[in-house]
N, C-alpha and C positions, 0 to 999 in steps of 0.2 A: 173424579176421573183424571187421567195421565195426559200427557198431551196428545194430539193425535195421532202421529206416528205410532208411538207404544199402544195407544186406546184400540185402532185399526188391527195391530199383531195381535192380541189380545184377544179379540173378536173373532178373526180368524181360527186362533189357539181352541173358542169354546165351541167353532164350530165343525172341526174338526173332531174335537172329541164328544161328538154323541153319541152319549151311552145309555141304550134305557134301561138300564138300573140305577138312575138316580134314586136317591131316599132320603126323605129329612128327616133330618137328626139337631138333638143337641149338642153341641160340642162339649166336648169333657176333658178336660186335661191329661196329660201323660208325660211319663217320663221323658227328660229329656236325657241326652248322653253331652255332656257340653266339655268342651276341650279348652287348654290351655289359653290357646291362641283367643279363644273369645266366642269360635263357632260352636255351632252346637246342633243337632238333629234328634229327630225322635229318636227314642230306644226300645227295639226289638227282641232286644236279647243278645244283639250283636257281641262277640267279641272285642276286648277295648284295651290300652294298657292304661292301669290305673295311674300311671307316669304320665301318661298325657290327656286322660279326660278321668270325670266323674260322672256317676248317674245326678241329678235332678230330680226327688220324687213331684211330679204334680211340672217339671221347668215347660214341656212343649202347651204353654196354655194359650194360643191359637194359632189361626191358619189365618188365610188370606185368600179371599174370594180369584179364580181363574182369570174371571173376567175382568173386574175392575178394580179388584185389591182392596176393596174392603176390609176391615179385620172384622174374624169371624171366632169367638169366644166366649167362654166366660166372665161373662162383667166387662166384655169386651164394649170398645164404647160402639159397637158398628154391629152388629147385633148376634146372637148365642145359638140362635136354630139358623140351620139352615139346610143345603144339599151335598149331599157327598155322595161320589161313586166308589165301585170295586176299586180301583187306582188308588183311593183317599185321597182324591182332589176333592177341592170345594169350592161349589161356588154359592153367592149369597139369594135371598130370594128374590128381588129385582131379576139378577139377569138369569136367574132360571125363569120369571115368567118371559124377559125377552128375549132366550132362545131356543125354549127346551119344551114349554106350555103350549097344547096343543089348543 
């Protein structure tokens, strides 16, 4: 966990977003689109100029839990199922059982 100011925002963040279409899932890797500069995001199909980024087949290979940042992954060391909504937010199964389990 983060310290508690961030921990507190956090919390808030997952509980404002209840959604019930959570689902778990395993995560799987995806392209990434990663730019020069070093950032990088999933890829959609977006438009891109290849002067300033490349696709990554397999680069966006995890996420990070909502609520408390967990890494959520493939061989990730924080664990590979978990819950994701419509959004593609994720969060891990800890804090879906504490705030989403009915």
């Amino acid at each position: 966990m983060k310290n508690g100011m961030e921990q507190d925002w956090r919390y808030d963040q997952l509980r404002s977003a209840r959604d019930p279409n959570w689902r778990k899932e395993r995560f799987q890797p995806q392209d990434a689109l990663v730019y020069r500069t070093g950032m990088s995001c999933r890829y959609h199909g977006q438009p891109f100029s290849s002067q300033a980024a490349e696709i990554r087949k397999g680069g966006w290979d995890h996420e990070h839990c909502l609520g408390c940042q967990a890494k959520i992954g493939a061989g990730a060391e924080g664990c590979s199922e978990a819950y994701v909504n419509r959004h593609e937010e994720w969060i891990c199964p800890q804090c879906y059982q504490d705030f989403f389990a009915e």
